[in-house]
N, C-alpha and C positions, 0 to 999 in steps of 0.2 A: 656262923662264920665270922671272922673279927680278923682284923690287921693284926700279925704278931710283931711283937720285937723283935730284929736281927740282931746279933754278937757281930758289929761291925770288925772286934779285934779279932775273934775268930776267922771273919773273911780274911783280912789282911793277912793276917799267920798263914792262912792255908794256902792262898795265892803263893807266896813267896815263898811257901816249901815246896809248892806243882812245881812252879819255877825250876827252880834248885836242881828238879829231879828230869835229865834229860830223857825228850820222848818224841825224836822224830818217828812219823812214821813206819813202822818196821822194827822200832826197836823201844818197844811199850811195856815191857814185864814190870820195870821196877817203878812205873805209875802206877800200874794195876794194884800192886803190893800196898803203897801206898794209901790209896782212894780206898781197898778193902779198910785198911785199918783203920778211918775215920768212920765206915760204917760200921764197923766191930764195936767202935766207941760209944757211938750212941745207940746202938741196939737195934740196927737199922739191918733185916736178913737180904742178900743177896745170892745172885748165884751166877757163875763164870760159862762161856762159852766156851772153845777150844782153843781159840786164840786169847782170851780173856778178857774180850767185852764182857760189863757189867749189868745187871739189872738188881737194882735194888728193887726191893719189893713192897711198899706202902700196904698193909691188908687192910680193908674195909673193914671201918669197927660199926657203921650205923648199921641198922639190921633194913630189907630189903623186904615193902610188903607186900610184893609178888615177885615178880622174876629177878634172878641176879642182876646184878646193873654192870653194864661193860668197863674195863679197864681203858686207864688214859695214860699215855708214856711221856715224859719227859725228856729230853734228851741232848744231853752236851759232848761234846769228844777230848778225849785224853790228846791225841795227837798233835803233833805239830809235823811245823815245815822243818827242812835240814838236807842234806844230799849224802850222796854216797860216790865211792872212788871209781871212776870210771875207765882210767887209763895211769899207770905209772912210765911218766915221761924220762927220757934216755939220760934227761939231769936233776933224776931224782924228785922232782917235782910231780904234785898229782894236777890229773884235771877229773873234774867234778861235774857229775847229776845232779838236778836239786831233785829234790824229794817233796811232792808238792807243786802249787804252778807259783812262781810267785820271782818277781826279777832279779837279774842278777848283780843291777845296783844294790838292791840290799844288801847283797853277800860279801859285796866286794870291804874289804877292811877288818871284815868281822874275825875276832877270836872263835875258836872251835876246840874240840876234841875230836880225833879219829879215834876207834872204837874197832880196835882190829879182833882176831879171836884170842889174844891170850892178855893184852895188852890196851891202853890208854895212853897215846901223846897228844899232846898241844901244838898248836900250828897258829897261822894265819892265812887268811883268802886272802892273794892279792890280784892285779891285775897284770897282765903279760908284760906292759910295760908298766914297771911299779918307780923308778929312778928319775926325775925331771934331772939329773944331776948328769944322764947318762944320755936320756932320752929327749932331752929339753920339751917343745912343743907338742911334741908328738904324741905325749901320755895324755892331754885332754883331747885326742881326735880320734883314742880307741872307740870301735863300737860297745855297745852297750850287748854282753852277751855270755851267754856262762863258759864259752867257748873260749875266750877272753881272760877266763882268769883262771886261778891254779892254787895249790893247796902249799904251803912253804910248810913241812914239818920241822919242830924245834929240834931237830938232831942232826948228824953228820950226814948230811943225805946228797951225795954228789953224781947220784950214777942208781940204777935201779937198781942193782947186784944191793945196795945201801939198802934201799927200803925191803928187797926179800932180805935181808938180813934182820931186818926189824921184825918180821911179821908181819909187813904191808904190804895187803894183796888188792887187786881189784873187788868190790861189793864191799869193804868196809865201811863203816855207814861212819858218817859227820855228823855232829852237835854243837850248832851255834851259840856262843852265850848271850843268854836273856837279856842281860844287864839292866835288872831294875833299880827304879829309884824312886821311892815314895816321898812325896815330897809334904812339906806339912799343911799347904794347901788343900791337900785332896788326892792332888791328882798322882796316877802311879803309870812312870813311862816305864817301857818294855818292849822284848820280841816277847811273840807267843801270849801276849795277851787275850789271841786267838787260837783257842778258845779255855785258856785257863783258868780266866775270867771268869767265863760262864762258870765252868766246872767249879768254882769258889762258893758263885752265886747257888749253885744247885745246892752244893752240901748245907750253906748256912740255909737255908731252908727247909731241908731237910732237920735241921739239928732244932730249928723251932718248932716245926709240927712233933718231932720226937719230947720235947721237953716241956713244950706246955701240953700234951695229951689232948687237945683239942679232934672233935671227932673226923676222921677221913671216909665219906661217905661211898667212894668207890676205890677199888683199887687201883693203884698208883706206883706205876714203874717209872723209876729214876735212873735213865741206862745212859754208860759210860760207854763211849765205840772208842774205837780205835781205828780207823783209818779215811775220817773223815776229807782229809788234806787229798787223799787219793783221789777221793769220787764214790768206795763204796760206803762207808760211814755203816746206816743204819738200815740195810738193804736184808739184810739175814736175822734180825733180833727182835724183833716186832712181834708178840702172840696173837693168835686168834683172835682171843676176847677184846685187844684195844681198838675202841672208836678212834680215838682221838690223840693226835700225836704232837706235840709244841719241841720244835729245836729250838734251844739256847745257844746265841752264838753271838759274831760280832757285828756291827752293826757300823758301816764307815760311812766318817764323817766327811764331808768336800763338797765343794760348791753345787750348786742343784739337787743336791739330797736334802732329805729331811731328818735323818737318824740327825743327835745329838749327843754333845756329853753333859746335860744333865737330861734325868728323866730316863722311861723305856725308853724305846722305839721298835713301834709294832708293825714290821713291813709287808704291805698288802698283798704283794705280790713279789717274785722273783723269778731267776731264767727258768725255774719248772712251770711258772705259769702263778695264776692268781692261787693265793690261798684261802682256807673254809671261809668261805661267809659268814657263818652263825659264830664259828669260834671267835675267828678273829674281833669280832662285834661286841662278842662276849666278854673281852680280855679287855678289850675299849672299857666296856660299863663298870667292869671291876674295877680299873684304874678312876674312871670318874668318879664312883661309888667309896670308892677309899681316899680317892686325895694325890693320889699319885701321879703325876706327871708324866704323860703319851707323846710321841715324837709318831706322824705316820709318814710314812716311807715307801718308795718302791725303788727294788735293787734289779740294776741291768745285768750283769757281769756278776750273778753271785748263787752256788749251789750249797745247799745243807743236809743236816741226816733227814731232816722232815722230806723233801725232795727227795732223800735217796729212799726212803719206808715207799712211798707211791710206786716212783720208778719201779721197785719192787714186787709192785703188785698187788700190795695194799690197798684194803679197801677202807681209807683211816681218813677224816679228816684232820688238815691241818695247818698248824698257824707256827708264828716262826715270833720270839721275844728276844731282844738285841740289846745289848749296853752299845751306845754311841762311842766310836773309837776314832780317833784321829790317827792316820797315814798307816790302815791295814796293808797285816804282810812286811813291815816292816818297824822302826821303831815307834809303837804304839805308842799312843795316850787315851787312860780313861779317866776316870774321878770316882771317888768311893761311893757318893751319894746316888750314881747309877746304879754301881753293883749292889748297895743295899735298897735300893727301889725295884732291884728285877727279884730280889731274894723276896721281897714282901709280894708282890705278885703271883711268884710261884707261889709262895704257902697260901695264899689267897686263892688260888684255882686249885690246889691238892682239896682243901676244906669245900670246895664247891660243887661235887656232885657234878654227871654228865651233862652236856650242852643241851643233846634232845636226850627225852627220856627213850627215846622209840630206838635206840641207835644200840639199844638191845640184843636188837636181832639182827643178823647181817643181811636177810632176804626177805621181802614179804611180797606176797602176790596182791596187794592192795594198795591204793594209794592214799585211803584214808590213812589221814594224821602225818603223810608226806611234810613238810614243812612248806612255806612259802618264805622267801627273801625278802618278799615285796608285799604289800597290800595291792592287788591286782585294782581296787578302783582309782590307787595313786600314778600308774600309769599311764590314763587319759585324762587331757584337762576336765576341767567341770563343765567348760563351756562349751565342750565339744561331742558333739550326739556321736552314739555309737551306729555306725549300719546295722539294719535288720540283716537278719542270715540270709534271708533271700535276696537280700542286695547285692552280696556277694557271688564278684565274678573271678573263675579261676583263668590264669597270665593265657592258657594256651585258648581258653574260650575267646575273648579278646581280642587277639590274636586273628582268631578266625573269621571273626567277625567282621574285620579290617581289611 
């Protein structure tokens, strides 16, 4: 196992073409197109769901001196936020869903594309009172609400009969622009750097282990979802044989967090609950072990595919790896030297073979070679005697005794 080199220009190119290529939730075909053709590229097999989540497929080249060794999934999502048309109002004006949770400050201002079925126009979101010219004070004492604002199509649009003349119907789906800007710094602002970031980081990692041939000791799916923005993410795409499950995603930056914009950031836990112990510990030791810079974290207010594979049902451990972003859900910032720190991580854990070996098997009737967390003598001080068993009195005995 060795640290590869990342194709940082690679990252960059591929960020900025995801970008390019809009994919709110719902409306994902021509990402998937996409993400195929860079795995076509490097020779990397994959295979499509019905909706067209991704799994690439990493085969184990080291040979196995007794039993198969379990698969480990990776996992970033194609998706983004964006809304769709919910009402065509009587002066031609739309009012908006968003698609996703995410406020409707952010919306408010932003350029778009409606996305009708035969058809593409240009708009802007504005807010209900958009005029200080008309409206004076009163435009900064709107509520903050998606209720609040409305879709101005770039056409003659004075009366609904206008928009069904266009081909604008209700459930048209919106596409906000990205609007990146990589700066010579480093750092690259954006929307949707969640999670196309990630998705960056996975491929250039991907494109190391495919080109330096370095050996992949277990199999190793690289899956792309698609509706992680929803909630269901990575709930139906998860096989049998994976132990071990890692989302890539984003990792926000703000006061009392610990995510960062330089380095990982490996969060212990989030709103599904703590994550694997052994893994996550594990991903720790690779970063110490290589040089790479850890940020640890715990997220309040935050769900992923890893969260959604459990919810699921899954019997998977798992851990969650983060590029530190500044003002998630909205106009992002990250710095290259994260996304090529999370890329060398990932090809660092593909090359590493399973966390436990025993994690082989999904059941066993023994608890020999169960793991421990802990060194169970590090639980009691030293200076402190254990009771004999017969000291041991149970609460109801006690109790009675009383």
């Amino acid at each position: 196992m060795r640290k590869l080199p990342i194709d940082a220009d690679y990252l960059k190119t591929t960020l900025l073409e995801l970008l390019a290529i809009p994919s709110p939730a719902g409306l994902t075909d021509e990402i998937v197109h996409y993400t195929c053709s860079k795995l076509d590229a490097m020779g990397v097999a994959y295979e499509l769901t019905r909706r067209g989540t991704i799994r690439a497929i990493l085969r184990r080249t080291l040979p196995e001196r007794r039993r198969q060794s379990p698969a480990c999934a990776i996992v970033a999502h194609l998706d983004t936020l964006g809304a769709m048309v919910r009402e065509i109002k009587p002066n031609g004006r739309l009012s908006l869903m968003p698609i996703g949770t995410w406020s409707s400050r952010w919306a408010e201002g932003g350029r778009v594309t409606l996305f009708t079925e035969n058809s593409r126009y240009r708009g802007s979101v504005l807010p209900l009172l958009a005029s200080g010219h008309v409206y004076n004070e009163a435009v900064d004492s709107q509520p903050v609400s998606w209720d609040q604002l409305e879709l101005r199509v770039d056409e003659h649009m004075q009366c609904a009969d206008d928009a069904a003349r266009l081909g604008i119907q209700v459930g048209d789906m919106v596409a906000f622009d990205p609007l990146p800007e990589w700066l010579d710094n480093g750092y690259i602002v954006s929307r949707y750097l969640d999670d196309k970031a990630g998705v960056a980081a996975l491929l250039a990692a991907l494109k190391a282990i495919a080109d330096s041939g370095v050996p992949v000791p277990m199999d190793c799916h690289a899956v792309f979802t698609l509706t992680e923005e929803v909630g269901s993410g990575a709930r139906a795409v998860i096989e049998d044989d994976v132990s071990e499950v890692i989302g890539v995603d984003i990792g926000p930056v703000a006061a009392g967090q610990g995510a960062s914009e330089r380095g990982v950031t490996i969060p212990l836990m989030d709103s599904a609950g703590p994550h694997d112990y052994h893994l996550t510990r594990r991903l720790l030791a690779l970063c110490k072990e290589h040089g790479i810079q850890t940020n640890r974290d715990v997220f309040r207010f935050y769900h992923s595919d890893a969260g959604a594979a459990v919810s699921a049902g899954h019997d998977v451990r798992t851990a969650l790896l983060c590029f530190g972003t500044d003002a998630s859900h909205g106009y992002e910032r990250t710095h290259i030297s994260v996304l090529v720190n999370l890329a060398e991580l990932l090809a660092l854990y593909i090359q590493s073979g399973p966390t436990l070996a025993e994690d082989r098997q999904r059941r066993t009737d023994t608890v020999e070679g169960f793991p421990h967390q802990l060194n169970p003598e590090q639980l009691v001080r030293q200076d402190t005697p254990l009771p004999d068993a017969g000291e041991l009195v149970r609460p109801t005995e006690s109790r009675s005794q009383e």
